[in-house]
Structure formats: structure tokens, C-alpha cells
TORLUMVO-483467 format. One record per residue: residue number from 1; chain; x, y, z of N, C-alpha, C in turn. Coordinates in Angstrom, 2 decimals. Example, Ala and Ser with C-alpha at 12.3 -4.5 7.8 and 13.67 -1.06 7.14 Angstrom:
# residues 2
(atom 1 "A" (13.19 -5.69 7.80) (12.30 -4.50 7.80) (13.20 -3.30 7.80))
(atom 2 "A" (12.85 -2.25 7.08) (13.67 -1.06 7.14) (12.90 0.03 7.87))
END
This chain:
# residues 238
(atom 1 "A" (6.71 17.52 -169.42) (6.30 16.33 -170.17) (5.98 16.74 -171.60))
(atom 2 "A" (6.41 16.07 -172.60) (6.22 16.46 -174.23) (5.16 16.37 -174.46))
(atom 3 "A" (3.80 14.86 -174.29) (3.01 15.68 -174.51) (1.91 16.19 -173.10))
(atom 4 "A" (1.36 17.47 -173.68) (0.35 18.12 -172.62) (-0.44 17.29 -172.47))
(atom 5 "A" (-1.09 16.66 -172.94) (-2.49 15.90 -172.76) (-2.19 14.92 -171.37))
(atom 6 "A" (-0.27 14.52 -171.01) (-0.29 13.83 -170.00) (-0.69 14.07 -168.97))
(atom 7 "A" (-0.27 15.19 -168.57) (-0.28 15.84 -167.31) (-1.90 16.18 -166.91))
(atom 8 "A" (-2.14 16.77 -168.19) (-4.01 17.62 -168.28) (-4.53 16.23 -167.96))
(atom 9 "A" (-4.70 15.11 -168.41) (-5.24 13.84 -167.66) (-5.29 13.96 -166.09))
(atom 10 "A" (-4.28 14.14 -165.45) (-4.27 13.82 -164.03) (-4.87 15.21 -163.06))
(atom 11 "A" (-4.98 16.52 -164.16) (-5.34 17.63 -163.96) (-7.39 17.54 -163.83))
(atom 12 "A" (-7.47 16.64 -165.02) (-9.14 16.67 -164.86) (-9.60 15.74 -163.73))
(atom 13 "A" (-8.72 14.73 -163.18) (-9.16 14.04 -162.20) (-9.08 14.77 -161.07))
(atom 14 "A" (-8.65 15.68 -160.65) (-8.35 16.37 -159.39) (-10.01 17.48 -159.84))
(atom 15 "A" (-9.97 17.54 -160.82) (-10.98 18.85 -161.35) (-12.37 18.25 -160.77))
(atom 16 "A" (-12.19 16.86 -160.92) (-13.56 16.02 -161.04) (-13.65 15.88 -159.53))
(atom 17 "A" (-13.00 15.16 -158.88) (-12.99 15.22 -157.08) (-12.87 16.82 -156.69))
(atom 18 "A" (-12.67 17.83 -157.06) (-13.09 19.10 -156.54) (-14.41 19.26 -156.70))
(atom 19 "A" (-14.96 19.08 -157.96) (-16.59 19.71 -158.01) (-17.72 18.50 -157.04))
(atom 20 "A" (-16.98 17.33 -157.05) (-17.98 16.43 -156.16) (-17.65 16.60 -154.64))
(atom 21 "A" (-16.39 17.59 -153.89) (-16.33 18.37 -152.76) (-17.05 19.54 -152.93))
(atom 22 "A" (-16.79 20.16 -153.61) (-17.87 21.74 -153.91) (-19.12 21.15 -153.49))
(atom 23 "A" (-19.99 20.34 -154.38) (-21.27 20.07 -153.71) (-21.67 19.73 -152.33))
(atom 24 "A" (-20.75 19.40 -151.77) (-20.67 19.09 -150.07) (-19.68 20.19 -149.25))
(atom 25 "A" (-19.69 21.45 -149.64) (-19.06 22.61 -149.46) (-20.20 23.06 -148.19))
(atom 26 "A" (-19.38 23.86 -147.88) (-19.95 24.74 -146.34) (-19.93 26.01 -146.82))
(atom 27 "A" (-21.04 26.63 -146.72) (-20.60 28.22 -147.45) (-19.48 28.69 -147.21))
(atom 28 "A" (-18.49 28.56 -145.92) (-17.08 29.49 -145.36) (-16.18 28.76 -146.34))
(atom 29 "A" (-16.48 27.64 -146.97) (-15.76 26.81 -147.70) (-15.10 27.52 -149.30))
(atom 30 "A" (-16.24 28.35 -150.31) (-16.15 28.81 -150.93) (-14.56 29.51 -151.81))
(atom 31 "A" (-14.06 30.13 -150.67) (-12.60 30.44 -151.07) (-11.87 29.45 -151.45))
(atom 32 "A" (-11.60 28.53 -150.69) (-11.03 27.37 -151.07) (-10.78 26.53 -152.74))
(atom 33 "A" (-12.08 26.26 -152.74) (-12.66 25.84 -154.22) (-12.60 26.84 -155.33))
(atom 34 "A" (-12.46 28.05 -155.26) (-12.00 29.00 -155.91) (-10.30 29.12 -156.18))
(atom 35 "A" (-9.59 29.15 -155.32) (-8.20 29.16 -155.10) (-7.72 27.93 -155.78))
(atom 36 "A" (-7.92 26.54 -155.26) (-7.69 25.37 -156.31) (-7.65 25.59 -157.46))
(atom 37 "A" (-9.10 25.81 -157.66) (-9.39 26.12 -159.47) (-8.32 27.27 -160.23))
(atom 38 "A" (-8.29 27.87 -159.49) (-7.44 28.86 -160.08) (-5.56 28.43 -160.10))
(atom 39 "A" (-5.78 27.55 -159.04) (-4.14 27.00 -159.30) (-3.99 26.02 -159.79))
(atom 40 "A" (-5.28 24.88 -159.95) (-4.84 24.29 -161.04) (-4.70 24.44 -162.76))
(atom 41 "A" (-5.38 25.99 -162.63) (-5.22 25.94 -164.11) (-3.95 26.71 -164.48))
(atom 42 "A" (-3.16 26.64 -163.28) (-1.88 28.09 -163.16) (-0.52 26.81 -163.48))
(atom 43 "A" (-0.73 25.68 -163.10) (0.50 24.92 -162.72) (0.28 24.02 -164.23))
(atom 44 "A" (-0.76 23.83 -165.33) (-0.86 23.63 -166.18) (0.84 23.11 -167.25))
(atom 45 "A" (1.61 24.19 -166.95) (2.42 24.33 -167.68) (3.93 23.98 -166.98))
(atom 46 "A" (4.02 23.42 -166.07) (4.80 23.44 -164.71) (5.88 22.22 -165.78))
(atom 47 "A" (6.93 22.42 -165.31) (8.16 21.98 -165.99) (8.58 20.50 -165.44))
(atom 48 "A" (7.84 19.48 -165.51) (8.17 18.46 -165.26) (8.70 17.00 -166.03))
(atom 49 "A" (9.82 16.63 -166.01) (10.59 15.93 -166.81) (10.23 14.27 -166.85))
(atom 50 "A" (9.56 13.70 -167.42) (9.92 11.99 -167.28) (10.22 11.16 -168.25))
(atom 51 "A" (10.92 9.90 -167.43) (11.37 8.70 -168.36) (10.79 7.94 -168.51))
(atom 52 "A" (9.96 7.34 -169.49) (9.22 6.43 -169.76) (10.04 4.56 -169.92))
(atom 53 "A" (9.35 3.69 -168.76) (9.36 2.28 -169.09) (8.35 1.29 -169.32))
(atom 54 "A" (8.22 0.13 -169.33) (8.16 -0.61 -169.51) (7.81 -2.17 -168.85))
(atom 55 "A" (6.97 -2.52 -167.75) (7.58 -3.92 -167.40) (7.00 -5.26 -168.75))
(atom 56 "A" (6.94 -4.70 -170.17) (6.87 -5.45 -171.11) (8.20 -5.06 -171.73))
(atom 57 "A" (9.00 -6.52 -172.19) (10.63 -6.45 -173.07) (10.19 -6.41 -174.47))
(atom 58 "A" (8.74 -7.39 -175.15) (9.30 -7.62 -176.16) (7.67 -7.81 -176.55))
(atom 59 "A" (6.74 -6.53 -176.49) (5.36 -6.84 -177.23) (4.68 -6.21 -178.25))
(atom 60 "A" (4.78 -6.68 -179.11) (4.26 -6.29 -180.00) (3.67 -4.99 -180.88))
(atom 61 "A" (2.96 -4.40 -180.06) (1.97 -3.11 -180.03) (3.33 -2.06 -179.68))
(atom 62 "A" (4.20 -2.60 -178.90) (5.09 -1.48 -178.54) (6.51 -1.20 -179.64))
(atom 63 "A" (6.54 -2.38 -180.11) (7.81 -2.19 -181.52) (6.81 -1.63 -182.75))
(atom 64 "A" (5.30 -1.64 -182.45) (4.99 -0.87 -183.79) (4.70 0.86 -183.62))
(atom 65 "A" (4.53 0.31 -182.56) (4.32 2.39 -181.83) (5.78 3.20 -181.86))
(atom 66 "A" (6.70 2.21 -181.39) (7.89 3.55 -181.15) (9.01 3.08 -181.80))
(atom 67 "A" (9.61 1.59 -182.39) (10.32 1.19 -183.16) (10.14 0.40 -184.31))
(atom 68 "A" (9.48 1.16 -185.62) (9.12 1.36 -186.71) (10.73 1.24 -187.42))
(atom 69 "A" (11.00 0.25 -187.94) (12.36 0.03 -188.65) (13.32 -0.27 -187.99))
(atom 70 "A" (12.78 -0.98 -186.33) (14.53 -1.85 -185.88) (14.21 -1.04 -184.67))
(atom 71 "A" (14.83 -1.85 -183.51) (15.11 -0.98 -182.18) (15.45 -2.04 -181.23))
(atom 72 "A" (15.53 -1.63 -180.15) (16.00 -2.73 -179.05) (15.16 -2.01 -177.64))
(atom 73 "A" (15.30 -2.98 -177.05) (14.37 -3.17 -175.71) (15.89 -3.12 -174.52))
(atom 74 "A" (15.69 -2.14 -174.05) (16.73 -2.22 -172.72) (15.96 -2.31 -171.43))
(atom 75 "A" (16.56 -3.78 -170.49) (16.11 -4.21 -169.33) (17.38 -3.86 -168.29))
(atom 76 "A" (16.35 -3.16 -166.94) (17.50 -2.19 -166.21) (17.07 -3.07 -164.94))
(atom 77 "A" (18.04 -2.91 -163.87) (17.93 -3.61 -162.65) (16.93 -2.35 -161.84))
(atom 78 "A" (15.93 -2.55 -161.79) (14.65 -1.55 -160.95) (15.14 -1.05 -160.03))
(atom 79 "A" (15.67 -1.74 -158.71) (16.18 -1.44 -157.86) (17.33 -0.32 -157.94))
(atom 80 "A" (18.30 -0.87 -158.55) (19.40 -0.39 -158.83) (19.34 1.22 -159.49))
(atom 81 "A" (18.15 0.94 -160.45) (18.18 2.21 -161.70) (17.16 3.38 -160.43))
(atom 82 "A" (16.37 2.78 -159.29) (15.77 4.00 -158.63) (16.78 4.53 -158.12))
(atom 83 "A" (17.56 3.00 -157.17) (18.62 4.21 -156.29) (19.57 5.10 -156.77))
(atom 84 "A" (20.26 5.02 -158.24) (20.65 6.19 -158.74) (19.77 7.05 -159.84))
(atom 85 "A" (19.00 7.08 -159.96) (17.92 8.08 -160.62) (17.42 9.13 -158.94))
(atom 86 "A" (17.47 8.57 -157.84) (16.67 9.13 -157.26) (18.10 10.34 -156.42))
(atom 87 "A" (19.59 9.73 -156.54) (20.56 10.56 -156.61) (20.28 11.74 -157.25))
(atom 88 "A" (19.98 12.01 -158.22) (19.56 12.96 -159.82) (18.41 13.56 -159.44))
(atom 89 "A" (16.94 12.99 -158.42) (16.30 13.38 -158.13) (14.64 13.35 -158.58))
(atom 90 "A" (15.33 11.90 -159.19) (13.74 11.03 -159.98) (13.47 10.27 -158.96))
(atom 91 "A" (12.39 10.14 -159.16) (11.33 8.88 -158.26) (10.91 8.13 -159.37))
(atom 92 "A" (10.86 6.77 -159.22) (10.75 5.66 -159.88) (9.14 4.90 -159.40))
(atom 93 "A" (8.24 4.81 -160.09) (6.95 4.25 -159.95) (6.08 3.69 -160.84))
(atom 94 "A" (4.84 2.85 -160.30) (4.52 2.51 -161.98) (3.05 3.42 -161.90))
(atom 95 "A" (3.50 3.25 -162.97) (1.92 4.07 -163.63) (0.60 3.93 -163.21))
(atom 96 "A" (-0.45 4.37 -162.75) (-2.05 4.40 -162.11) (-3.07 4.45 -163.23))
(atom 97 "A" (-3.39 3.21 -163.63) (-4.64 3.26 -165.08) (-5.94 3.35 -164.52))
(atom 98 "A" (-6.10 2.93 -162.88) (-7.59 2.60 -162.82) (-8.48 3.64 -162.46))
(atom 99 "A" (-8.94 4.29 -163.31) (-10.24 5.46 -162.67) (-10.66 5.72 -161.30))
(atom 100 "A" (-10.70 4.53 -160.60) (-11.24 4.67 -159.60) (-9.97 4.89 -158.37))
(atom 101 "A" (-8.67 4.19 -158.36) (-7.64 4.04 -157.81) (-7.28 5.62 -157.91))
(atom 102 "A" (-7.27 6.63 -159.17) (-7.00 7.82 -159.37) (-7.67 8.79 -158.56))
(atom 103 "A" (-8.87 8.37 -158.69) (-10.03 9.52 -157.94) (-9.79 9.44 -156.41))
(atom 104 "A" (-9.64 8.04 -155.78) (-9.55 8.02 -154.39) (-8.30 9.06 -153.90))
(atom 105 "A" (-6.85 8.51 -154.88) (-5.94 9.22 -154.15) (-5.83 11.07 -154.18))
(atom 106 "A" (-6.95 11.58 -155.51) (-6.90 12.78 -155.79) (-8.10 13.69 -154.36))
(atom 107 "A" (-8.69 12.14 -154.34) (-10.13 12.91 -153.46) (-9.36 13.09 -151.80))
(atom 108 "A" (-8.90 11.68 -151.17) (-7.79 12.20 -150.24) (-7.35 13.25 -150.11))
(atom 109 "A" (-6.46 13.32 -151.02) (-5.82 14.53 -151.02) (-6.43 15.84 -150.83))
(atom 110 "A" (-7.29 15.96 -151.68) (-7.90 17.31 -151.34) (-9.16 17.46 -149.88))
(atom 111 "A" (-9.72 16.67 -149.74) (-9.84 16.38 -148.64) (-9.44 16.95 -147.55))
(atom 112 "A" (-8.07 16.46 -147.51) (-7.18 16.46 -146.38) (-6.83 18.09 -146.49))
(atom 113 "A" (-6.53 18.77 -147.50) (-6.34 20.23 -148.10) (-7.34 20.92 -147.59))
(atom 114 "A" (-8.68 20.23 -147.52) (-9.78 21.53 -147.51) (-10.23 21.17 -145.76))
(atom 115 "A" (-9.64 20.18 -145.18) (-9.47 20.06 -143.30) (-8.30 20.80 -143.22))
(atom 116 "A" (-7.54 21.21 -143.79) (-6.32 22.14 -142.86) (-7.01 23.53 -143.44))
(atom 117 "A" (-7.59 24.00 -144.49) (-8.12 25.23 -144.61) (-8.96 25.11 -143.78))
(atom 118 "A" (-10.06 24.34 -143.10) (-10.80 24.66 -142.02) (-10.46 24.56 -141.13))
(atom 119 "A" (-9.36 24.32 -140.47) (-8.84 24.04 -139.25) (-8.01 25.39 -139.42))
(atom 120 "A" (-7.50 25.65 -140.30) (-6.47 27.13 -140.42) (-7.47 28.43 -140.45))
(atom 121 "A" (-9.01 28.36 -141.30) (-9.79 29.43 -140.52) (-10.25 29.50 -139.42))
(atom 122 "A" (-10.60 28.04 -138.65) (-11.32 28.03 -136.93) (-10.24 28.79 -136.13))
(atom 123 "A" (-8.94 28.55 -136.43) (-7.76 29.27 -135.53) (-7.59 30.86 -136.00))
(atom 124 "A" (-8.27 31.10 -136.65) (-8.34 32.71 -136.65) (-7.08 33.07 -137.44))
(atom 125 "A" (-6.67 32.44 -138.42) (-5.79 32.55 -139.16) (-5.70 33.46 -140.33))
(atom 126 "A" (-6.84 33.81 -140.80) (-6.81 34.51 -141.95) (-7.48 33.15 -143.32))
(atom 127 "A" (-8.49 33.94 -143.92) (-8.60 33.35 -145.42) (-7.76 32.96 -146.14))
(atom 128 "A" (-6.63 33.99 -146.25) (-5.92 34.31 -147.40) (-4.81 32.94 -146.49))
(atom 129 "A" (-4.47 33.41 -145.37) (-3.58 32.63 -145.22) (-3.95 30.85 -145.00))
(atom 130 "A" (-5.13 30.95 -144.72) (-5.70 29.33 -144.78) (-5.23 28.31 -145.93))
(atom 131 "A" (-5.68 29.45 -147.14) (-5.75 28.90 -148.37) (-3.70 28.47 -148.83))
(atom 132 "A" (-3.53 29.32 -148.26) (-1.59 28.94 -148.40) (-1.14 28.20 -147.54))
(atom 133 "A" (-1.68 27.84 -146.82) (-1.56 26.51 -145.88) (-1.88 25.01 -146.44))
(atom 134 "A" (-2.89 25.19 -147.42) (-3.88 24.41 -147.65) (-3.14 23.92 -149.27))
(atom 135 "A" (-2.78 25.25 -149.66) (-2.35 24.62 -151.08) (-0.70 24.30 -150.93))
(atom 136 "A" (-0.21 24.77 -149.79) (1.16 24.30 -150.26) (1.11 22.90 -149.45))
(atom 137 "A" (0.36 22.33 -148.45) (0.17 20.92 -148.34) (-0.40 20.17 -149.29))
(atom 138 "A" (-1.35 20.71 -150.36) (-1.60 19.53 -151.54) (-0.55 19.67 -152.65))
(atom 139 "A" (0.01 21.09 -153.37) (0.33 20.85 -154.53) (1.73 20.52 -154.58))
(atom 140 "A" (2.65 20.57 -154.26) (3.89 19.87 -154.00) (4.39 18.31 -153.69))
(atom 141 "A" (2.93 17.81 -153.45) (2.77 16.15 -153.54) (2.17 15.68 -154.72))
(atom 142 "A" (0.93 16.52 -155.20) (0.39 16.48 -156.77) (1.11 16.35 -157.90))
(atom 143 "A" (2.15 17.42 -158.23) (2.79 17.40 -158.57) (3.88 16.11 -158.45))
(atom 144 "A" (4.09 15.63 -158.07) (4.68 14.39 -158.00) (3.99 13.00 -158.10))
(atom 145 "A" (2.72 13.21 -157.68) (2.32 11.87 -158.24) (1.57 12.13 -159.26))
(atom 146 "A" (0.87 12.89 -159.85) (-0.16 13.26 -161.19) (0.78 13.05 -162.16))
(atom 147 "A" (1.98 13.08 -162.30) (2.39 12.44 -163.72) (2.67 10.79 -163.73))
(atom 148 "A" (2.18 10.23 -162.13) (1.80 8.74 -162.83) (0.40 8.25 -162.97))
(atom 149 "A" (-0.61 9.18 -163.03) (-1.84 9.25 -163.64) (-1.88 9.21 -165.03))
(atom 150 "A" (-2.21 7.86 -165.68) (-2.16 7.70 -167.15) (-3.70 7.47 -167.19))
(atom 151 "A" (-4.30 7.07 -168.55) (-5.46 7.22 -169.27) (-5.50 5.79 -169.21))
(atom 152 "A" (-6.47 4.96 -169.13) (-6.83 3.37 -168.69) (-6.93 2.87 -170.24))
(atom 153 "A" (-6.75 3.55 -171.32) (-7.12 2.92 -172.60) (-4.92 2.47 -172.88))
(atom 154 "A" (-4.13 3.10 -172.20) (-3.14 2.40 -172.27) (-2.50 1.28 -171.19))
(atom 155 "A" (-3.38 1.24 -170.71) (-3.04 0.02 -169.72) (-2.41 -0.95 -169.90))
(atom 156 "A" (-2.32 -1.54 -171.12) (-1.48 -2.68 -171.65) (-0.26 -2.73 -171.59))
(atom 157 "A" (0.15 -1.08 -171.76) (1.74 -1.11 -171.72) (2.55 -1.48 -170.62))
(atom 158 "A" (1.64 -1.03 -169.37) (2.48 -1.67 -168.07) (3.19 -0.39 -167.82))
(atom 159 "A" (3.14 0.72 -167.70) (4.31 1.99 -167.61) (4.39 1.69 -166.61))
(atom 160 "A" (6.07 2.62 -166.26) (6.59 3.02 -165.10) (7.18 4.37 -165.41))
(atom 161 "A" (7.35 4.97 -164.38) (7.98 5.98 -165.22) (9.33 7.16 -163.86))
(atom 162 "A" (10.05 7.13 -164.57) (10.83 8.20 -163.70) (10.76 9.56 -163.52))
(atom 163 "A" (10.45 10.37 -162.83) (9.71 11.67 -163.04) (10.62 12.60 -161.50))
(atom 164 "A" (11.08 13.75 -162.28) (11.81 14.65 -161.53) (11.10 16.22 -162.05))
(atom 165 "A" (10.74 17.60 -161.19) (10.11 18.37 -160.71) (11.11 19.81 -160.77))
(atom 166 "A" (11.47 20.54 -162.06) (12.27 20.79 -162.22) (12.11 21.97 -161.22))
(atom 167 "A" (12.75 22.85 -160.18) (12.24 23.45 -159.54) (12.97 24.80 -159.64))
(atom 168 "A" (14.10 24.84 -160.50) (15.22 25.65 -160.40) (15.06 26.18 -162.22))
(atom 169 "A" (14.26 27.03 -163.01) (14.61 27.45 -164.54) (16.09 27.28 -165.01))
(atom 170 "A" (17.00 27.99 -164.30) (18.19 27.87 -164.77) (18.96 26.50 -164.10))
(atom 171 "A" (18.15 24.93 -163.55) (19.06 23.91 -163.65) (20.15 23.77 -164.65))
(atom 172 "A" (21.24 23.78 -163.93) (22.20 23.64 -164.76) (22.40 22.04 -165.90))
(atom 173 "A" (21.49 21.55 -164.89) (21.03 19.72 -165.83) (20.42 19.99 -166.73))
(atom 174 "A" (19.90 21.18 -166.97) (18.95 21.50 -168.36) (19.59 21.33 -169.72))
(atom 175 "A" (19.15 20.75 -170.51) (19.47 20.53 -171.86) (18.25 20.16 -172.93))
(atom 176 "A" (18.79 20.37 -174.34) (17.51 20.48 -175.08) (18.24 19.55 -176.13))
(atom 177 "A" (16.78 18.61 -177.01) (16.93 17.83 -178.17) (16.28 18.05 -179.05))
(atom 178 "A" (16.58 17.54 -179.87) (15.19 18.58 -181.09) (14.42 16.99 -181.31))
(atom 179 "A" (13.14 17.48 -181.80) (11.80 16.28 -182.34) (11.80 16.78 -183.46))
(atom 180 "A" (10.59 15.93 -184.15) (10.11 16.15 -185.59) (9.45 17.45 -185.41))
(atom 181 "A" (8.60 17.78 -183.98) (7.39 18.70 -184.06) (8.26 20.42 -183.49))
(atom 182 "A" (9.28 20.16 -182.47) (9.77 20.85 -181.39) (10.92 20.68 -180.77))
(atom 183 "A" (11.25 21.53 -179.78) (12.31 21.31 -179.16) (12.05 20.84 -177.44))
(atom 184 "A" (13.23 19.67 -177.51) (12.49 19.12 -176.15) (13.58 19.28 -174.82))
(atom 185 "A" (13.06 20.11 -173.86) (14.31 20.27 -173.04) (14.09 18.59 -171.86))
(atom 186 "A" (14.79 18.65 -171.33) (14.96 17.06 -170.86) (16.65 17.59 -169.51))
(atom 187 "A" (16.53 17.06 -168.00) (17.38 16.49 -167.43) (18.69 15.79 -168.24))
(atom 188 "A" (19.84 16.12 -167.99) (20.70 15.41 -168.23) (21.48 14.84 -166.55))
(atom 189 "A" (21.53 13.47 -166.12) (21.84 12.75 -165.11) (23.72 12.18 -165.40))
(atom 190 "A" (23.91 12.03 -164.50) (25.34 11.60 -164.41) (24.99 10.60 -163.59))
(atom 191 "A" (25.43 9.06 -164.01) (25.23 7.55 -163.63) (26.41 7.29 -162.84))
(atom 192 "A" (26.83 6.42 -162.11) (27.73 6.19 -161.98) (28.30 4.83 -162.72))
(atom 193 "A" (26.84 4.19 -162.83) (26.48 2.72 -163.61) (25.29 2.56 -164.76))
(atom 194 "A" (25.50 2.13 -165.49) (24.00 1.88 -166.48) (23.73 0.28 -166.06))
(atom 195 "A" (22.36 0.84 -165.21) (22.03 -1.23 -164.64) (21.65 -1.99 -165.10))
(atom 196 "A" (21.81 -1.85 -166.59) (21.28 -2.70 -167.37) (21.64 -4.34 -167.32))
(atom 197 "A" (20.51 -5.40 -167.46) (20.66 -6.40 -167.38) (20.74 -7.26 -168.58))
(atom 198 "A" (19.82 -6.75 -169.07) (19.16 -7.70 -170.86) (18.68 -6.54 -171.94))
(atom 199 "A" (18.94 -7.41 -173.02) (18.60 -6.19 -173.89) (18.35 -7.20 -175.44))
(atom 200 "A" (16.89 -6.81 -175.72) (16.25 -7.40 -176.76) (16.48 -6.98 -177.76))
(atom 201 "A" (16.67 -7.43 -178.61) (16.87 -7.14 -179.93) (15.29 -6.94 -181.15))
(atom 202 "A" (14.80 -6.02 -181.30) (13.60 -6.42 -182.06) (13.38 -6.62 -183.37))
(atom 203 "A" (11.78 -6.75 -183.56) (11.93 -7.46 -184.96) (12.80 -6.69 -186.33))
(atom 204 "A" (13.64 -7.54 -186.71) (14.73 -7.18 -188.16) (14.81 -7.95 -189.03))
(atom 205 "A" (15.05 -8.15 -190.11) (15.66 -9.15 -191.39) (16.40 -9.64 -190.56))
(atom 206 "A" (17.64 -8.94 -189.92) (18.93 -9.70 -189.38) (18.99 -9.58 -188.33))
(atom 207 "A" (18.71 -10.11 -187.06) (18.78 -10.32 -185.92) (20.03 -11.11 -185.13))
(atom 208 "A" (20.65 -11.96 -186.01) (22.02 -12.59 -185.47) (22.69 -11.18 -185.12))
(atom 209 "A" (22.71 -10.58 -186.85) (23.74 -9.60 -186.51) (23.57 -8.63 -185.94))
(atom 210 "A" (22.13 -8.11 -185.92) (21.62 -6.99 -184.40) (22.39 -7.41 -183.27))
(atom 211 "A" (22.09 -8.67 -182.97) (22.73 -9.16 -181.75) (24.03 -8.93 -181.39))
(atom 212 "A" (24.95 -9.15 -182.45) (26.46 -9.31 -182.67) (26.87 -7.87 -182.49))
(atom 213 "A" (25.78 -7.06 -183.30) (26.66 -6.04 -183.38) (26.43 -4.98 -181.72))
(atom 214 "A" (25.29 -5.34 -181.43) (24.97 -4.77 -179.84) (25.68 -5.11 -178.86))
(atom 215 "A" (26.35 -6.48 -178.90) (27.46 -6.75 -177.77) (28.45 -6.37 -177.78))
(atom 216 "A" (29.34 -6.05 -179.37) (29.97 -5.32 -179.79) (30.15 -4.05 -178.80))
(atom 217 "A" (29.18 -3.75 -179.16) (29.25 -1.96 -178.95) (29.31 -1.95 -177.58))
(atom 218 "A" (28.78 -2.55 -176.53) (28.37 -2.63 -175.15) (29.68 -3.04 -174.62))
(atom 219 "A" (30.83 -3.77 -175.19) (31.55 -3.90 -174.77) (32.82 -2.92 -174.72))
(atom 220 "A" (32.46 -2.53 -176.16) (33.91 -1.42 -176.01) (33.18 0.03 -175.42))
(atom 221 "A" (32.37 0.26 -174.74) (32.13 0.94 -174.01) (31.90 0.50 -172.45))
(atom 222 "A" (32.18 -0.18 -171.91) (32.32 -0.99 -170.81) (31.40 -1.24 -170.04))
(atom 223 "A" (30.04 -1.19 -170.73) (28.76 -1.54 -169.99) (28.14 -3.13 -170.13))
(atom 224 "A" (28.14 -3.46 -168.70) (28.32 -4.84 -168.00) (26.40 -5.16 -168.67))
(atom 225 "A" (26.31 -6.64 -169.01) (25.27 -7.25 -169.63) (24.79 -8.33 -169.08))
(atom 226 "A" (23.64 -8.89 -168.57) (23.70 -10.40 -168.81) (22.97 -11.01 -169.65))
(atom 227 "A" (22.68 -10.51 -170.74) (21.57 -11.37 -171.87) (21.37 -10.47 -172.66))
(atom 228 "A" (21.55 -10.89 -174.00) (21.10 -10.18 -175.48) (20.35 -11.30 -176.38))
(atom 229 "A" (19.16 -10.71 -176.52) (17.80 -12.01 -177.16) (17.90 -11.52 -178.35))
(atom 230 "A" (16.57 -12.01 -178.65) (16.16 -11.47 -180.01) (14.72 -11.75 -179.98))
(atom 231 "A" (13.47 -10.81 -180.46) (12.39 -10.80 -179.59) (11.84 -12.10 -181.16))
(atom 232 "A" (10.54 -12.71 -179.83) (9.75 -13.52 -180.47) (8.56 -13.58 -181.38))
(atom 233 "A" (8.95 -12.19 -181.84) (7.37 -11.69 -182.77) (8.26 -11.91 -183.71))
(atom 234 "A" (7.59 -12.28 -184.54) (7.69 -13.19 -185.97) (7.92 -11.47 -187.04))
(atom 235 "A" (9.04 -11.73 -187.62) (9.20 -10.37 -188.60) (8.04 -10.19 -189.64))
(atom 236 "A" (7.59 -9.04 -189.55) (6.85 -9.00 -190.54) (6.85 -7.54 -191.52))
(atom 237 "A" (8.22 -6.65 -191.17) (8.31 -5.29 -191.54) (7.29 -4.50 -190.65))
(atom 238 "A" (8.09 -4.42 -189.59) (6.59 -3.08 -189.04) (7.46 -1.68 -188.96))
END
């Protein structure tokens, strides 16, 4: 994810439901809560790719945040865009703003992590091996849902987001784009379809011809449409 702060969000909520288990810890418990801590600050950097949406086409706050001088709003058939994203090996979901909705599913989880480490030491299993029992049943699901753990001060946007777990360094899907700040490596997917349905045109001087010229283009590339708008925020140069 480009930026860190995403991921580290869903990282302090797991941090926060560990120390309020620590206090209700069993002394044999100890290893456990040690081992977490130490792997969550290990997976910190873990290579995970997502696509950011939308279930807003045309609001305001969002043509001044990311299309500053013209842009368009592309509306995809949900259905359609999971079942081939999830070909590629994305999962399609919406985003988790509510503090409390976050903590339950992080506290579950570990929970459930620190009953198979006690159930894996009562069986005479070994410490060491408890704890690898214990973490490869939580962090391989974490990892998949902690990047739809967002911060509740963006809630407005409505995210969804597509998120794939790169598991292989040398994916051959690997490819890189450059930013203003860095270089951004990113999944490259092979569609068989782009499911796009509608596609907004945002605020411009010329919006007929935004329009004109977007169907244009959509056509001589043979991607199927059913609606090209033009959004309802009043131009004002943003």
C-alpha cells in the first residue's frame, strides 16, 4: 500500500485488543503476547497491493482531493469487477470506519489465536510450537482484512477497495510506476472485460466536449458503456 500510515492504522487496532488481552493473560500466557508483538511489528512492511473505490460517482470533496484540473468518475458493475479481480486474486470489500466494528473483529480474532495456543500447550505440544499454530491461524486472515481497516475521519468517502497479498517477490504481475514522491510497484491484471457501466465526467469549462470526447475514445477501443454524465457540482476551478 503507498501510503504506510494505511496499513499501521489497522496495525494499532490489533496492538490495542492485544494489550486489553495481556491484562486478562494467564501467566503460561506470556509467550504468546510476546510473539504477536514481535510479528506485528515484523509484517509492518508486508507487500500488499490495493485498488481504491468509491460507492460516491460525483462528490465534491473527492474531485478536489484527487482530480484537481478535470477527471472522470468510472462506474464498474461490482459484481462483475469482483468476479474477475478475484481471477487475478483480489477480494473486493468495503471499507470498516467504525472503531468499534474494528476492535470486535481484531479482538475475535486474537482471541480465537490465543485458545488454539492454549489448547496447543494443554496437548503437550511445545511453546514454540503453540505459538506457530497460533500465529499462522491469525496472520494470514489479518492480512487480508486489515487493509479494509480505514481511519473513521474518512468515512464520507464510502471506500471499497480491491486488495491482493503479494506472496511470491518475483510475481511475474509485478510492475512499477513512478509518483511525484517514489516509485510505486502495483499488480498488473489481465481482464477479460472492463465492467464498466457509467462514467462521469467532472467539473470542466467544457463538459459537452469531455463528454464527446470520452465516448469517442471508449469506442474505438471497444469498451461497452451505458451512460456518460456530466457531474452536478457547479464549476468553480478546483
Amino acid at each position: 500500500m503507498n501510503d504506510a500510515r494505511e496499513f499501521k492504522h489497522a496495525l494499532d487496532v490489533v496492538r490495542n485488543q492485544l494489550r486489553i488481552l495481556r491484562d486478562q493473560q494467564q501467566p503460561t500466557d506470556a509467550p504468546f503476547f510476546e510473539a504477536f508483538e514481535e510479528r506485528l511489528t515484523g509484517i509492518q512492511g508486508i507487500n500488499i497491493h490495493a485498488f481504491c473505490l468509491s460507492e460516491h460517482d460525483d462528490q465534491l470533496s473527492q474531485w478536489r482531493a484527487y482530480c484537481r484540473g478535470g477527471g472522470y468518475a468510472l462506474g464498474f458493475d461490482a459484481e462483475r469487477l469482483a468476479r474477475l479481480m478475484e481471477q487475478n486474486g483480489f477480494q473486493l470489500a468495503r471499507c470498516i470506519y467504525a472503531p468499534e466494528e474494528q476492535g470486535a473483529k481484531a479482538r475475535d480474532s486474537l482471541q480465537g489465536a490465543l485458545s488454539v495456543f492454549r489448547q496447543s500447550v494443554g496437548r503437550g505440544e511445545g511453546v514454540q510450537k503453540a505459538i506457530e499454530t497460533a500465529r499462522g491461524g491469525f496472520f494470514p486472515g489479518f492480512v487480508l482484512t486489515g487493509p479494509f481497516f480505514k481511519h473513521p475521519a474518512f468515512r464520507e468517502e464510502a471506500e471499497w477497495r480491491l486488495v491482493a497479498f503479494q506472496h511470491d517477490p518475483d510475481d511475474p504481475r509485478l510492475d512499477f510506476r513512478s509518483a511525484p514522491d517514489f516509485i510505486v510497484p502495483y499488480l498488473g491484471c489481465q481482464l477479460e472485460e472492463l465492467p464498466l457501466v457509467n462514467v462521469v465526467v467532472g467539473p470542466t469549462p467544457e463538459p459537452e466536449l469531455a463528454m464527446m470526447t470520452m465516448g469517442r475514445m471508449l469506442r474505438r477501443f471497444g469498451v461497452k458503456y451505458q451512460q456518460i454524465s456530466r457531474s452536478t457540482v457547479p464549476y468553480r476551478g478546483l
